[in-house]
C-alpha positions in Angstrom: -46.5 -125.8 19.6 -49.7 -126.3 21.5 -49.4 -129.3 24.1 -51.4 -132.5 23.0 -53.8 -132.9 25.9 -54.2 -129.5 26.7 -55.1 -125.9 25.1 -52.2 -124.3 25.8 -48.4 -123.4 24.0 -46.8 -125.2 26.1 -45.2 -128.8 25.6 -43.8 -130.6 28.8 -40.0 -132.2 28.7 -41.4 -134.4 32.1 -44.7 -135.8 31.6 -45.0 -136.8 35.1 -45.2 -133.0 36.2 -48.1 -132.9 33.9 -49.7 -135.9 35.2 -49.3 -134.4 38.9 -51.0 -131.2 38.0 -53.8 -133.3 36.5 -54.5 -135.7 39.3 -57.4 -134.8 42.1 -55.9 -135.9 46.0 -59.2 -138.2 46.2 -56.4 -140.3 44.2 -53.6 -140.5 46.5 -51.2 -138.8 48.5 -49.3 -137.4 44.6 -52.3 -135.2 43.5 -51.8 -131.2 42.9 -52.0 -129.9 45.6 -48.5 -128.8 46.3 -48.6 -127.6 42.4 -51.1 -125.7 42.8 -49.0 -123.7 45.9 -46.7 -123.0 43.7 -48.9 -122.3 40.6 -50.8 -119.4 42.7 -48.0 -117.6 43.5 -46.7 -117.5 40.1 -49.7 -116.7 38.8 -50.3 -113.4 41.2 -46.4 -112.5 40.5 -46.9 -112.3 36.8 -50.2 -110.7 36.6 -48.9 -108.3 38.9 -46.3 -107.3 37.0 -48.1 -107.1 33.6 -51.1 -104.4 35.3 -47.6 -102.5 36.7 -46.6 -102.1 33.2 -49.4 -101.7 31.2 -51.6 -99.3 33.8 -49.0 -96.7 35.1 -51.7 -94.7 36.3 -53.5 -97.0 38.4 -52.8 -96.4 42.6 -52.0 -99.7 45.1 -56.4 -99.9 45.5 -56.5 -100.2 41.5 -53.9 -102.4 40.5 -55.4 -104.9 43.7 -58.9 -104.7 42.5 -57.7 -105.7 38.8 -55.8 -108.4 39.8 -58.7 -109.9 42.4 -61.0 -109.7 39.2 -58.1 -111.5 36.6 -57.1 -114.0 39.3 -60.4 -114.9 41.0 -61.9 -118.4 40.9 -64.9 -117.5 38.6 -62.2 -116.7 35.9 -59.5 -119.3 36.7 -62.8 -121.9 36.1 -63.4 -120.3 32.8 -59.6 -120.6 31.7 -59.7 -124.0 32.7 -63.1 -124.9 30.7 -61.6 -123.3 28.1 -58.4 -125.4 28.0 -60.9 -128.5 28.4 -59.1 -129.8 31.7 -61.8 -131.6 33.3 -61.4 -134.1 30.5 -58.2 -135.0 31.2 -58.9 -134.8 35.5 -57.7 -137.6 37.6 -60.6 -138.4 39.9 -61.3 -141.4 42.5 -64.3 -142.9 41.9 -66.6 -141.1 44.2 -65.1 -137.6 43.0 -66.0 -139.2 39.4 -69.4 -140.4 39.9 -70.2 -137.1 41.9 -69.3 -134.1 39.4 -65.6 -133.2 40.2 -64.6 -132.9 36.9 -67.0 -130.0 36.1 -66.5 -128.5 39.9 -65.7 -124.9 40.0 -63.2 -125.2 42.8 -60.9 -128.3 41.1 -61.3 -126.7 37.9 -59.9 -123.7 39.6 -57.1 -125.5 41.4 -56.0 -127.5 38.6 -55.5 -125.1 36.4 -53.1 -123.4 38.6 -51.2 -126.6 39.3 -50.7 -126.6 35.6 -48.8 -123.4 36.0 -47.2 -124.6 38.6 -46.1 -127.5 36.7 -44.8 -125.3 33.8 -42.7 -123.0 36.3 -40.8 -126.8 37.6 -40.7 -127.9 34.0 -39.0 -124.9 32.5 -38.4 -121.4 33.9 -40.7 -118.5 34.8 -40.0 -116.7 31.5 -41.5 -119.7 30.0 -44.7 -119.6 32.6 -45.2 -115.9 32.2 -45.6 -116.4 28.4 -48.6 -119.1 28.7 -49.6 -117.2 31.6 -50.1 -113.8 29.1 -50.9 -115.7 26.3 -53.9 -116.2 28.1 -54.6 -113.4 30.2 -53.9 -110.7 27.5 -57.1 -110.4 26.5 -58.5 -110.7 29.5 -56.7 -107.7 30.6 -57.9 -105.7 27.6 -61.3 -106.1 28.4 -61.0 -105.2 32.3 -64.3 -102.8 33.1 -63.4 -99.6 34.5 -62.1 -99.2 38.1 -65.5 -98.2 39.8 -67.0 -101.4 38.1 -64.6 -103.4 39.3 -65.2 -103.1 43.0 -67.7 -105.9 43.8 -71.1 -105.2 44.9 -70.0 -105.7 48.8 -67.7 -103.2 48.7 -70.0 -100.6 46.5 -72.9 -101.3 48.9 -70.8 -100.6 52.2 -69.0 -97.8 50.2 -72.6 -96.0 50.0 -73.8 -97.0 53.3 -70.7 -95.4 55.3 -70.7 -92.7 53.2 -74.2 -91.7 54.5 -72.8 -92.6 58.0 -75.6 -95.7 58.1 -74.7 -99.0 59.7 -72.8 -101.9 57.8 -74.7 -104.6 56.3 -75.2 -107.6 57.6 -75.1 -111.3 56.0 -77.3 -114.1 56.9 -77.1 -117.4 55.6 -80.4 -118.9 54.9 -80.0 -123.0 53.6 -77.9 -124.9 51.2 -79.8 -126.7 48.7 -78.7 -129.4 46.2 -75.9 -131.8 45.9 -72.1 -130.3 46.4 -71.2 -130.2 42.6 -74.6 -128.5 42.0 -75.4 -127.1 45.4 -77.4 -123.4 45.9 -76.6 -120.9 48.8 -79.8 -118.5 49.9 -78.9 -115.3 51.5 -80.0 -112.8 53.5 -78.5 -109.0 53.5 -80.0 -106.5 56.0 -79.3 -102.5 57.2 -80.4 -102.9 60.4 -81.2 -99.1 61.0 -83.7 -98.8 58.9 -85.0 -103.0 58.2 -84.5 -102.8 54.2 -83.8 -106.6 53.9 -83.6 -108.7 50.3 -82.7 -112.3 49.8 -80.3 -113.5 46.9 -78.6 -117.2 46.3 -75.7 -118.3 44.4 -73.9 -121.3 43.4 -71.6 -120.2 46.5 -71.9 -118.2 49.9 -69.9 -115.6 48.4 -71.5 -115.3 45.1 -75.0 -115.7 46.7 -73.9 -112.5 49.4 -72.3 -110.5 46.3 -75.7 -111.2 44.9 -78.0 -109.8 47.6 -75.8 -106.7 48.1 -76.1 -105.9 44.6 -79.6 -106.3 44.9 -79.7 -104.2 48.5 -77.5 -101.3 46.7 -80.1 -101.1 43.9 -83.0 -100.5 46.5 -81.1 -98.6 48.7 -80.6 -96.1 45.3 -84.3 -96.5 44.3 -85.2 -94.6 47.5 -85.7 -90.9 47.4 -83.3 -89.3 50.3 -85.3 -87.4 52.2 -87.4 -90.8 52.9 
């Protein structure tokens, strides 16, 4: 039976668990933060487990890349939207009138205090089924292994393998208000001065971004130049 207030096949026994998981610590000392501790680790154990079983070919490097991509903040935000928690947030007034409930990061955070919340309210059997309920198909559409390593790692992958320097990351400005805010990047190979600019709605995104666009000059460029 799917919970009242929330998206997911899961109804709570103590409501004040719930209520915990849903409240932001710009309300008080009893917010989700100690949830959401518990909720990570939970959440790492059982996708960890699922990838064992269901990719018994994939080596330590494989298996760590699939679950970085499954349990990385863009996609706990999108579970999260999905389940419609920012509606039912707990925000102070300031968090309110600036954004939080849309914010990529609490979004993020209190969607693993939910499953934190579950694991207290019932068992880990119990968590591991909403956990897969919603992560099964997430799982079948995984990309293959060589798309799953991020454009940093692809773009320092092709650099070393050339024996050319590691790129380097500058950060350029923030722009924009904290629920909104823009990150402008700079990524450079300083042997040869190739140099692009990328931004992002975080520093990481924004350097992910630059790199991917670096790699893709990088590979433009015939090798005996």
């Amino acid at each position: 039976m799917k919970n009242s207030v929330i998206g997911i096949d899961y109804r709570f026994s103590d409501q004040q668990l719930l209520k915990e998981a849903l409240t932001h610590r710009s309300c008080g000392a009893i917010n989700y933060e100690r949830l959401e501790f518990l909720g990570d680790s939970v959440l790492n154990l059982v996708i960890s487990a699922r990838l064992f079983e269901l990719k018994p070919n994939a080596d330590e490097g494989d298996l760590t890349r699939m679950r970085a991509r499954l349990v990385r903040g863009e996609s706990l935000t999108d579970i999260a939207s999905g389940l419609g928690l920012g509606k039912q947030l707990k925000l102070g007034e300031g968090e309110m009138k600036a954004g939080g409930y849309r914010r990529a990061s609490i979004l993020a955070d209190a969607f693993e205090a939910l499953l934190g919340a579950i694991f207290l309210d019932s068992d880990y059997a119990a968590c591991r089924d909403v956990i897969l309920d919603l992560y099964d198909p997430l799982i079948e559409r995984l990309p293959g292994i060589e798309e799953l390593k991020d454009a940093k790692t692809r773009l320092q992958e092709w650099l070393q393998g050339r024996g050319r320097p590691l790129p380097e990351y500058l950060l350029l400005r923030e722009e924009g208000a904290d629920h909104v805010k823009k990150f402008y990047v700079q990524c450079r190979v300083a042997d040869a001065g190739n140099m692009v600019e990328a931004s992002g709605s975080s520093r990481r995104r924004a350097e992910q971004a630059a790199a991917a666009k670096l790699l893709e000059l990088l590979q433009d460029v015939p090798a005996d130049r």
